[in-house]
C-alpha positions in Angstrom: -106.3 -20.8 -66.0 -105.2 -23.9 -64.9 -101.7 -25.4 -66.0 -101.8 -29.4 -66.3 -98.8 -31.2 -65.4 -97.8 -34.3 -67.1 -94.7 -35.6 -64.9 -93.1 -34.7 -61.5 -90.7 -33.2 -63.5 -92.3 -30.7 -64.8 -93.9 -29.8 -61.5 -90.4 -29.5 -59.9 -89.0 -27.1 -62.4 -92.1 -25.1 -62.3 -91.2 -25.3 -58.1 -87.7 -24.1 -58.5 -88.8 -21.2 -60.8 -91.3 -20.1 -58.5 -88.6 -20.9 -55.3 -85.9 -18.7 -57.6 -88.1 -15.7 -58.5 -89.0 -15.4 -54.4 -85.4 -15.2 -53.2 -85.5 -12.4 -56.4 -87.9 -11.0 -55.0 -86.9 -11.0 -51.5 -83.2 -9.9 -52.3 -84.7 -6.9 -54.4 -86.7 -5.9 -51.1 -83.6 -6.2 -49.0 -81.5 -3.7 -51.7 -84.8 -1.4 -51.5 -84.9 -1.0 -48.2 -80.7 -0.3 -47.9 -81.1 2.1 -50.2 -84.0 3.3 -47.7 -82.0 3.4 -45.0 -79.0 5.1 -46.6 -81.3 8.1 -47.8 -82.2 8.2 -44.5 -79.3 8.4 -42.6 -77.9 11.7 -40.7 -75.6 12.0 -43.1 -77.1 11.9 -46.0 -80.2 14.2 -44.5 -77.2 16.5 -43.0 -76.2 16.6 -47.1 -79.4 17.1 -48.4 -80.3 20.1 -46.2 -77.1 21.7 -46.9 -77.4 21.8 -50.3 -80.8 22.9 -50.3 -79.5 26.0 -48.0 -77.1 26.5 -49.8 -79.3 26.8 -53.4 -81.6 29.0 -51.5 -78.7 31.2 -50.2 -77.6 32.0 -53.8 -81.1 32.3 -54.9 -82.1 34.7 -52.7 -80.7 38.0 -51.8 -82.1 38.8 -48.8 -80.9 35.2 -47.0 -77.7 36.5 -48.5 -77.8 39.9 -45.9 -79.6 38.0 -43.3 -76.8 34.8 -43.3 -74.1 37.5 -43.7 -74.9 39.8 -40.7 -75.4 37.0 -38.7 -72.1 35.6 -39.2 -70.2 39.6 -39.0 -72.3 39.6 -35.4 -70.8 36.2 -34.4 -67.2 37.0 -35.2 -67.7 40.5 -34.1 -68.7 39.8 -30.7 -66.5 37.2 -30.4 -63.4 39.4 -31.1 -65.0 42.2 -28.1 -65.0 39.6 -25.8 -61.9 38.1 -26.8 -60.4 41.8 -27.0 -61.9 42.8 -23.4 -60.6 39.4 -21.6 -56.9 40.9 -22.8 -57.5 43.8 -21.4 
């Protein structure tokens, strides 16, 4: 479908329409792709994973015992050590 144009005028403001809804357009992209970036970033990912652990962790008994004797071993063998250096 054509569109006829009468005067210059009308010609121009269908020009700075079109110029207005690009730099739309173009800001919108820039937002979208911060908003990208930001649910990309270490932290966020760092966050993301976390939680998800964490939700699995109460969701599941045996992470439960498996997170839980991991950490005893940790502190436990740190305290020997620390315990045998003393001595």
């Amino acid at each position: 479908m054509k569109i006829r144009y009468k005067t210059y005028e009308e010609v121009d403001k269908e020009l700075e329409i079109l110029r207005l809804e690009r730099e739309i357009s173009i800001r919108k992209i820039g937002n979208n792709a911060e908003e990208i970036t930001e649910l990309f970033s270490p932290r966020q990912l760092l966050q993301q994973g976390l939680a998800s652990f964490g939700s699995s962790v109460k969701n599941s008994q045996g992470v439960k015992t498996l997170v839980l004797s991991t950490v005893f071993k940790f502190l436990f063998n740190k305290f020997i050590k620390k315990n045998k250096h003393q001595l």
